[in-house]
C-alpha positions as CSV (number, residue, x, y, z in Angstrom):
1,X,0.0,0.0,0.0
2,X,1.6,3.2,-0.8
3,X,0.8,6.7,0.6
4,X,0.1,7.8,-3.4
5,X,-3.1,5.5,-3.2
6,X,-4.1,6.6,0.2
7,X,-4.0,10.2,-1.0
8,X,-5.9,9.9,-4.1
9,X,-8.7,7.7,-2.1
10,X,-9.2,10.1,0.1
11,X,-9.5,12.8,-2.6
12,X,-12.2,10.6,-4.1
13,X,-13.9,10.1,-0.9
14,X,-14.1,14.2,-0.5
15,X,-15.0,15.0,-4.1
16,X,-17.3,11.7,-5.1
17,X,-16.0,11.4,-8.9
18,X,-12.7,10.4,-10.3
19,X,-13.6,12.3,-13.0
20,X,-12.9,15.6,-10.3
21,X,-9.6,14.2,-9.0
22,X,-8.3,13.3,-12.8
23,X,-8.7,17.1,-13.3
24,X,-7.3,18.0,-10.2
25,X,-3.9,15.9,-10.2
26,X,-3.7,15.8,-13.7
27,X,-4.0,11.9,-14.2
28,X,-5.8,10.3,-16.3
29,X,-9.1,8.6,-15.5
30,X,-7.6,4.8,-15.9
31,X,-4.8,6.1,-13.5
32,X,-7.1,7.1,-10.5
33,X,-9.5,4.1,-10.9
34,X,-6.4,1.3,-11.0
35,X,-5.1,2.5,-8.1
36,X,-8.4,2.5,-6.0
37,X,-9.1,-1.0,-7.5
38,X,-5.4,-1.9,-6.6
39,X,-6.5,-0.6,-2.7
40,X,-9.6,-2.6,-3.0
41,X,-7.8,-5.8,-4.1
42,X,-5.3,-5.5,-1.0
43,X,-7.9,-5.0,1.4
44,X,-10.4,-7.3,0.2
45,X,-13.3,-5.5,0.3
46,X,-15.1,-2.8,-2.0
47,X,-14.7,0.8,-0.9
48,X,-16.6,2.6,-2.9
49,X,-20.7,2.4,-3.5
50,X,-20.7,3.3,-7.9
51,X,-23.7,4.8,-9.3
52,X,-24.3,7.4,-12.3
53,X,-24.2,10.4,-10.0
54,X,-20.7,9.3,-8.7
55,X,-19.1,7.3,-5.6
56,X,-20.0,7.3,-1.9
57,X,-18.2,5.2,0.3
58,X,-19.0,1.7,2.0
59,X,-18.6,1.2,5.7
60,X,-15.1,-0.6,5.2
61,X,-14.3,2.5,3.1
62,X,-15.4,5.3,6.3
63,X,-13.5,3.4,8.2
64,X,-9.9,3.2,6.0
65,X,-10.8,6.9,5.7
66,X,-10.4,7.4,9.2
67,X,-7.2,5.6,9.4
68,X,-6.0,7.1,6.3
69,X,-6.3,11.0,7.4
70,X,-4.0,9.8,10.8
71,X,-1.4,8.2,8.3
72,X,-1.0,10.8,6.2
73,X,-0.8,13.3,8.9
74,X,1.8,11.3,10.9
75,X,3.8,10.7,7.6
76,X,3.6,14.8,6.7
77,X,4.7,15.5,10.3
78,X,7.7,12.9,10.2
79,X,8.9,14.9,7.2
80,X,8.6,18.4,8.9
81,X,10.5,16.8,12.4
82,X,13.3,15.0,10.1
83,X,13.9,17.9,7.6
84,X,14.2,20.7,10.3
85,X,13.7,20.2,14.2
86,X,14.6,23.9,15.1
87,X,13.8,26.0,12.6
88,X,9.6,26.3,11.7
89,X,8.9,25.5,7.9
90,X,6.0,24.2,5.9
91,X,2.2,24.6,5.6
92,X,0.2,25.8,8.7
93,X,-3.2,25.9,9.2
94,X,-5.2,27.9,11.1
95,X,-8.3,28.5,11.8
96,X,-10.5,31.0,14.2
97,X,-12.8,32.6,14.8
98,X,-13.7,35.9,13.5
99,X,-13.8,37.9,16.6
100,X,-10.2,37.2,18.1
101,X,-9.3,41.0,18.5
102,X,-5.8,40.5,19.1
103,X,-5.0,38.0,16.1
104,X,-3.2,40.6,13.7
105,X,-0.8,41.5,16.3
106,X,0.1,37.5,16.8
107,X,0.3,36.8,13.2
108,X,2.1,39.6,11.9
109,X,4.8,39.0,15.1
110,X,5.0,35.3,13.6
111,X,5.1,35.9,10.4
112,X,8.0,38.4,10.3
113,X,10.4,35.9,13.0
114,X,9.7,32.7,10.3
115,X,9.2,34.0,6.6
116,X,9.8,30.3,5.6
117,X,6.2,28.9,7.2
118,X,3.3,29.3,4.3
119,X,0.4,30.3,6.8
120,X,-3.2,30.0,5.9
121,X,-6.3,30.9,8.0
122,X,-9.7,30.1,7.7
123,X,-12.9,31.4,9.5
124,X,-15.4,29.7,11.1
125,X,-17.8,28.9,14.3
126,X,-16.2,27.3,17.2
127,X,-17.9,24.3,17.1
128,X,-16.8,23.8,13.5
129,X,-13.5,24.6,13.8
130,X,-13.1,22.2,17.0
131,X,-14.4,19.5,14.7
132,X,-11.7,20.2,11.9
133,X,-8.9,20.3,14.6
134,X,-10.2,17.4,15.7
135,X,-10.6,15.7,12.0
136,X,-6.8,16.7,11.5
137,X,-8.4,19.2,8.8
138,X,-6.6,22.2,10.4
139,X,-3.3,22.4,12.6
140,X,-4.8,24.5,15.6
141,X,-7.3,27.2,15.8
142,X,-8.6,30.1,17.9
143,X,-12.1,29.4,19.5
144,X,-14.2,30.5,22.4
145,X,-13.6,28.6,25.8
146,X,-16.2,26.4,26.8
147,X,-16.2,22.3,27.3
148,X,-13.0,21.4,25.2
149,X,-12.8,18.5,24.1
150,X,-10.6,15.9,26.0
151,X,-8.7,14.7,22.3
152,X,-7.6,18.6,22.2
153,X,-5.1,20.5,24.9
154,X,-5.4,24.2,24.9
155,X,-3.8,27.5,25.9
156,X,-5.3,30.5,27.0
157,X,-5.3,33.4,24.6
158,X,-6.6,36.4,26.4
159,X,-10.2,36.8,28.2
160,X,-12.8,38.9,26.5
161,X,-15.9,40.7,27.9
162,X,-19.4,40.1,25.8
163,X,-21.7,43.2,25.5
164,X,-25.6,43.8,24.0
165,X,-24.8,46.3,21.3
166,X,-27.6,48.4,20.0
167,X,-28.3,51.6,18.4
168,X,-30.2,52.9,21.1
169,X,-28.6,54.2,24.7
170,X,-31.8,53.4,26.3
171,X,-32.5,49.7,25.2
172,X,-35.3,48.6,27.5
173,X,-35.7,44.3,28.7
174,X,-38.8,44.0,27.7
175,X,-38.3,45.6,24.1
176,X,-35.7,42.8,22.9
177,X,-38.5,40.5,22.2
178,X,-39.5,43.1,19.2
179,X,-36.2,43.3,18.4
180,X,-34.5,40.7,15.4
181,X,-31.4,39.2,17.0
182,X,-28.4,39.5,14.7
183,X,-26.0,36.4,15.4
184,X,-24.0,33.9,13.8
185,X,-24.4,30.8,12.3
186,X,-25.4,27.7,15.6
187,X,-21.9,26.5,16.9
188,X,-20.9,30.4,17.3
189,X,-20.0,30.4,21.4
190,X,-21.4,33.8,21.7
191,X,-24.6,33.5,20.5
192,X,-25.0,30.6,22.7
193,X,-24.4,32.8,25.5
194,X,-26.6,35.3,24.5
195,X,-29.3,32.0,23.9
196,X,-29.1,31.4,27.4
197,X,-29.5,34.8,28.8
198,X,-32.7,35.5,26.7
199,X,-33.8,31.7,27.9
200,X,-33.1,33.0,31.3
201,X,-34.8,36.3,31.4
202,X,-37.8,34.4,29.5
203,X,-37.2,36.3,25.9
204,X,-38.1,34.7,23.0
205,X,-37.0,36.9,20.2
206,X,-39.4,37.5,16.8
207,X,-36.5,36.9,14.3
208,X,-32.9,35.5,14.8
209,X,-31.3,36.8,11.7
210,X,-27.8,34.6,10.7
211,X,-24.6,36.8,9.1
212,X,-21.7,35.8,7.5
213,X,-19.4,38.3,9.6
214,X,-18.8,40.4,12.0
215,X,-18.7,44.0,10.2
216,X,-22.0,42.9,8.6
217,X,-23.4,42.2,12.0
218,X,-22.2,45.7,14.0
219,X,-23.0,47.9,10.3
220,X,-26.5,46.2,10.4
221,X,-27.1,46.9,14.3
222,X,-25.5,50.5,13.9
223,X,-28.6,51.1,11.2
224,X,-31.2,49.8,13.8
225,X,-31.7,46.4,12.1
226,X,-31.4,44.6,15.6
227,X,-28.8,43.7,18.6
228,X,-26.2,41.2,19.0
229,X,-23.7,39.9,21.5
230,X,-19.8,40.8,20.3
231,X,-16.9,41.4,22.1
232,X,-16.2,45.2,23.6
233,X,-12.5,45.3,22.3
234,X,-14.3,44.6,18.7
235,X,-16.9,47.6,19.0
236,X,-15.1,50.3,21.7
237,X,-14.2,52.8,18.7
238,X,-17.5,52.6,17.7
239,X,-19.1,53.3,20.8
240,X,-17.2,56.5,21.2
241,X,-18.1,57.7,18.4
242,X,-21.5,57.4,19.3
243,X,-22.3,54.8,16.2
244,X,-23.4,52.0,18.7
245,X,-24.3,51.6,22.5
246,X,-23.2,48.5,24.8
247,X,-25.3,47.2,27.3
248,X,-23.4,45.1,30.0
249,X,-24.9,41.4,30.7
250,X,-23.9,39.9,34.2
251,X,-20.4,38.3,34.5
252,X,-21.6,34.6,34.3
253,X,-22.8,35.4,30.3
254,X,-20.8,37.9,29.4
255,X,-17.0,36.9,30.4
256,X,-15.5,34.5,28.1
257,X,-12.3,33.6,27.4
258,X,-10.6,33.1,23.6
259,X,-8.5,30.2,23.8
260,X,-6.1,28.3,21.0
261,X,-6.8,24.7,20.7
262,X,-4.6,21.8,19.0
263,X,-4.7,17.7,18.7
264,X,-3.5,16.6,21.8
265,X,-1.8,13.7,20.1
266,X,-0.2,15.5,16.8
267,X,3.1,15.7,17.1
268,X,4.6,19.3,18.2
269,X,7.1,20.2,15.0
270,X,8.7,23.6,15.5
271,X,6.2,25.4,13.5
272,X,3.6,24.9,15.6
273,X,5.7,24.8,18.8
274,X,6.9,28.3,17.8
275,X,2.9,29.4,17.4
276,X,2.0,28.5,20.7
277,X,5.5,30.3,22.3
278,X,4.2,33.7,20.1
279,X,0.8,33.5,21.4
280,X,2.2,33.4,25.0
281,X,4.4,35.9,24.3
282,X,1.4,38.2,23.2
283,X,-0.9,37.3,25.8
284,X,2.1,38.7,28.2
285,X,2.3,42.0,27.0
286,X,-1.7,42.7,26.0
C-alpha cells in the first residue's frame, strides 16, 4: 500500500468522482481508478458504492478513511520533524474565529520571525472549527472557551468581555422581544451565551437573523436592524463615536475567554511549537 493511493482515495472520498480528482492531479481517468481497485484488491473488500451520479463510500471504506487521514498526517509530520527540528517551515493551518481581536498583532509577530512557514487561515464557528482540529483538517485554531474536548489541549489566549450592542442608549428588557437578534451561524460560542440569557430572562425573540461576519453584524445593528452579543474590544471605537451603544450582561454570560486549541496527540514540529510560544508571548504583553 503506498501513501500515493491513500491520498488519491481520500480525494475521491471528499470530491465523489474520479472524473474531479483526474482534473485535479492531472492523471488520467484509468490512473485514479487502478489504483483504488489496486487498494480494494489489497484489502479485500469494496470501498466505494458506484452509481451514475458518482461514488459514496461503504462502511469498510469510512473506516480506511479514518485511518488514512491519521497516516497521512503522521507521515507529513515525520517529514517536517526530520527535515528541520529547530527552525519552523511548511504549511500551517489555522483556523478561528472571527472575533479574536488581538489576532493581527500574533500573526504579523509570527510571520516576520519565520518568513519560511506558508500560513493560511480560515474562519469559522467554534464548534466547527473544534471539529476540523479534531478531524486533523486544520493544525490549531482560535475558538471560544467552553467544554474542550478531551482529544484537544489548549492555551489561554486572552479573556474577552461580551456586551448587548444596539443603536439605542436606552435599550429597555422588555423591548428585545421586538427586536430581530443579529448572530452567527449555531456553533458560534457567543450566540450561545446570548441563547441562554434570553432563555433565562424568558425572551423569545421574533427573528434570529444569521450573518456571515462580523462587520455585517455591527454595520447592520449600527442602522437599527437589531442587537447582538460581540466582544467590547471589537466595537469600543465605535461606541465612542456614538455609532453603537453597549449594554453590559452579568459576568456569568458575558466573560469568556478566547482560547487556542490543537490535537492533543499530533506531534509538536517547531512550527507549531513556535505558534504557541508567540501567542504566550502576546498574551504577556496585552
Amino acid at each position: 500500500m503506498e501513501f500515493k493511493d491513500l491520498e488519491i482515495f481520500q480525494l475521491v472520498a471528499e470530491k465523489g468522482t474520479v472524473t474531479e480528482v483526474a482534473k485535479e492531479l492531472n492523471y488520467v481517468q484509468s490512473n485514479i481508478t487502478s489504483r483504488i481497485q489496486k487498494l480494494e484488491v489489497e484489502l479485500n473488500t469494496p470501498l466505494f458504492n458506484r452509481h451514475r451520479r458518482g461514488m459514496t463510500l461503504t462502511p469498510e471504506g469510512k473506516n480506511l478513511l479514518s485511518y488514512s487521514k491519521k497516516i497521512l498526517l503522521l507521515t507529513e509530520e515525520m517529514k517536517r520533524a526530520v527535515l528541520n527540528k529547530n527552525e519552523p517551515i511548511g504549511k500551517l493551518e489555522i483556523g478561528t474565529v472571527e472575533t479574536v481581536y488581538h489576532l493581527p498583532n500574533i500573526l504579523t509577530s509570527y510571520m516576520k520571525s519565520y518568513q519560511s512557514v506558508d500560513l493560511s487561515l480560515i474562519t469559522g464557528v467554534t464548534e466547527k472549527l473544534e471539529q476540523k482540529v479534531l478531524d486533523y483538517k486544520l493544525d490549531g485554531a482560535f475558538i471560544t472557551a467552553s467544554n474542550i474536548h478531551p482529544d484537544l489541549e489548549s492555551y489561554e489566549v486572552f479573556d474577552e468581555e461580551l456586551v448587548l450592542i444596539s443603536n439605542s442608549p436606552h435599550l429597555k428588557l422588555g423591548e428585545l422581544e421586538g427586536i430581530p437578534f443579529l448572530c452567527f451561524r449555531k456553533g458560534c460560542g457567543y450566540r450561545a451565551r446570548l441563547e441562554t440569557w434570553y432563555q433565562d430572562q424568558n425572551i423569545s425573540p421574533q427573528k434570529v437573523m444569521e450573518f456571515g461576519t462580523l462587520e455585517t453584524i455591527i454595520r447592520s445593528v449600527s442602522m437599527g436592524l437589531g442587537v447582538s452579543f460581540v466582544p467590547k474590544s471589537a466595537v469600543a471605537h465605535l461606541e465612542q463615536s456614538g455609532t453603537i451603544y453597549c449594554h453590559s450582561l452579568p459576568s456569568e454570560y458575558s466573560k469568556v475567554k478566547t482560547v487556542f486549541i490543537r490535537r492533543a496527540d499530533s506531534y509538536l514540529t517547531a512550527t507549531i511549537e513556535k505558534f504557541i510560544e508567540t501567542i504566550q508571548h502576546n498574551r504577556q504583553i496585552v
